[in-house]
Steps between C-alpha positions, in 0.01 A plus 500: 500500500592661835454298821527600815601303813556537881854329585677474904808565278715647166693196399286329238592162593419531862207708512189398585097680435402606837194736647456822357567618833801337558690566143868581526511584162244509195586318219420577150520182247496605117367270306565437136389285248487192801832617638595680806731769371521729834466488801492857647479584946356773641451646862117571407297330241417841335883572466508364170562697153206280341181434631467096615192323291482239797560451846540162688420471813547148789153498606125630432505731834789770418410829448473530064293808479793693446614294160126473365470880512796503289323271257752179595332156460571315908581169427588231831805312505359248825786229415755701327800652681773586280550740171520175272207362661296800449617559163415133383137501661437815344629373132287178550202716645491319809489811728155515659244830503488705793170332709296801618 
């Protein structure tokens, strides 16, 4: 499973998910088998070599149309900040839906 994230910064432990608008870099978390086996950056979040199955966002209002016309499930993270945070609420399913 490919992830994809909006950080304020490349180093994994600092980083943080921020507005779509105000990424530094894109981050693409692989996912394997409950594992986090890579975590790839990108300037743009369509810089990738494989397309991203999902796309967290921080909140309900940022701009997603972009991701669902590429067929990427928008998930929320509202209390979680940081790569291992994401990763763990997505594992345990605790990511919310997009509210419309």
């Amino acid at each position: 499973m490919l992830v994809l994230v909006p950080m304020d910064s490349t180093d994994v432990q600092e980083a943080k998910i921020t507005k779509v608008f105000e990424a530094k870099t894109w981050a693409q978390l692989r996912i394997e088998e409950g594992e986090l086996v890579e975590v790839l950056h990108n300037d743009v979040f369509d810089g990738f070599d494989s397309w991203s199955e999902a796309a967290v966002v921080v909140n309900d209002g940022e701009p997603v149309m972009d991701f669902m016309n590429m067929s990427m499930v928008v998930l929320v993270a509202h209390t979680q900040k940081t790569i291992d945070e994401i990763l763990e609420a997505y594992l345990f399913r605790e990511l919310h839906d997009l509210g419309y």
